[in-house]
N, C-alpha and C positions, 0 to 999 in steps of 0.2 A: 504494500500500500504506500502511496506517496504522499508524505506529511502536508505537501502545502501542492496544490494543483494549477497548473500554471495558465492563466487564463490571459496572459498580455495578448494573445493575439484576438482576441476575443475584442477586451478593450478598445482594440482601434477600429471597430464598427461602430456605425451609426445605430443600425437597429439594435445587435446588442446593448449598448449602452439606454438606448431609450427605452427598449422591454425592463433589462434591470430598474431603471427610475420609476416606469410606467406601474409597474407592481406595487412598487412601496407604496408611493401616491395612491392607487386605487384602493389597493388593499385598508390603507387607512378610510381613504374618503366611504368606503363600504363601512367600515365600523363607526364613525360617525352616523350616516345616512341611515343605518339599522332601525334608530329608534323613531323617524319620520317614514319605515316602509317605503322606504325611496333607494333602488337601483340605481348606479350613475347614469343609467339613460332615462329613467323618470325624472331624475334631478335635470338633467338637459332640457328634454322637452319642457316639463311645467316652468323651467328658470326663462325658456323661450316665451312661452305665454305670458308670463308675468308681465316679460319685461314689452312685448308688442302684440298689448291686447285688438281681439280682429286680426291676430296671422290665422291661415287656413292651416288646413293638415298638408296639404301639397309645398306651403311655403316651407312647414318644418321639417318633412320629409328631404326637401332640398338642401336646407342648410344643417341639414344632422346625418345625413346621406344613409335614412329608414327607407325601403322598402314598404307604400303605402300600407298593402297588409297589416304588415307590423305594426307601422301607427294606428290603425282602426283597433286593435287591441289594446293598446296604453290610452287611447282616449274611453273606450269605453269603461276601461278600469277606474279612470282617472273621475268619469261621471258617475259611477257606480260609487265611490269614495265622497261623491260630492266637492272633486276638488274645481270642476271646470264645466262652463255654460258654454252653448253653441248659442250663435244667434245672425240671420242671415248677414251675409256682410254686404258693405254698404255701393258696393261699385261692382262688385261682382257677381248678377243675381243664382249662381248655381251653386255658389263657395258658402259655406258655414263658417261665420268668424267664431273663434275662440279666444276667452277669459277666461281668469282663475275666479272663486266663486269667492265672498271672504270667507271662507274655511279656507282654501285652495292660497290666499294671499300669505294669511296669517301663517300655514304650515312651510312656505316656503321664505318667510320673513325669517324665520327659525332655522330651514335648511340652510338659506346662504351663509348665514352666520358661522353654522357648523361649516359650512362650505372652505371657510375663509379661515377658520383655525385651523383644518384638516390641513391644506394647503401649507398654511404657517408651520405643524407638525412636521411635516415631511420636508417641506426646504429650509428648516434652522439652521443647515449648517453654510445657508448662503445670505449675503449681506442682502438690502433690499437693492442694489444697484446688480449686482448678480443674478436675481431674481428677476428683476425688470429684464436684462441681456436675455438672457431663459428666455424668457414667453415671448422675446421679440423674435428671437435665434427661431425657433421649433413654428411661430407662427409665418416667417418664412418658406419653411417644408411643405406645408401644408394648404395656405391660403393660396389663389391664382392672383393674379397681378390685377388689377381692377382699369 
C-alpha cells in the first residue's frame, strides 16, 4: 500500500479541481438546505422566481438548462407545498407567469441566508477578493459572451 497517493497530475485539471470544490460546496449547501426540503435545484429554481416574479417555466428551463418535463415536476411540487402561484402572464397570452406565494417568499428569505453562510463555510479559506476572482474566473467557463 502507498502511504500518500500521488494525485499532482490530477491537480493540473480543470474539471478535476472543480469536481473536488464542487463536492464540498454542495455537499454543505445540501446540509444547510435539508431543513427548508430544498435540493440545490429547488433552491435554483424558486431563488429564480423570487427574484423575477412572471418568468414562465420555459424562461427557467433556459436559464437553468431543465429539461421542460423536469420542471412540470418541481413546479407542481413547488404548488402542492404552497410555495408558488401561476397567473396568466401579461404579454404572452399562452405562458403562465410564476411567483412565490408569501409562504414561498418567506421560506426562501431563510434559504438564501442559509445560502450565503453555506457558501461563506466552504470558501473561508479564501479572502473576499479571492472569492470575488472565483465567481468571476468559473463564470467565464460557463456564461456565453452577451
Amino acid at each position: 500500500m502507498t502511504d500518500k497517493i500521488d494525485t499532482r497530475y490530477l491537480e493540473t485539471l480543470l474539471g478535476y479541481n472543480t469536481r473536488r470544490a464542487t463536492l464540498t460546496i454542495i455537499s454543505r449547501f445540501i446540509e444547510r438546505m435539508a431543513e427548508f426540503d430544498l435540493r440545490p435545484v429547488d433552491f435554483s429554481v424558486l431563488s429564480l422566481i423570487g427574484h423575477n416574479p412572471g418568468i414562465t417555466s420555459r424562461e427557467l428551463c433556459n436559464a437553468l438548462n431543465i429539461l421542460p418535463p423536469n420542471m412540470v415536476g418541481f413546479l407542481k411540487a413547488f404548488e402542492k407545498r404552497e410555495l408558488i402561484d401561476r397567473a396568466p402572464h401579461p404579454t404572452d397570452g399562452r405562458a403562465m407567469g410564476l411567483s412565490l406565494t408569501q409562504k414561498g417568499q418567506q421560506l426562501m428569505q431563510k434559504a438564501e441566508v442559509a445560502a450565503i453562510e453555506s457558501d461563506a463555510s466552504a470558501a473561508h479559506q479564501l479572502s473576499a477578493a479571492e472569492q470575488k476572482t472565483l465567481m468571476r474566473l468559473l463564470q467565464k467557463i460557463y456564461r456565453t459572451p452577451d
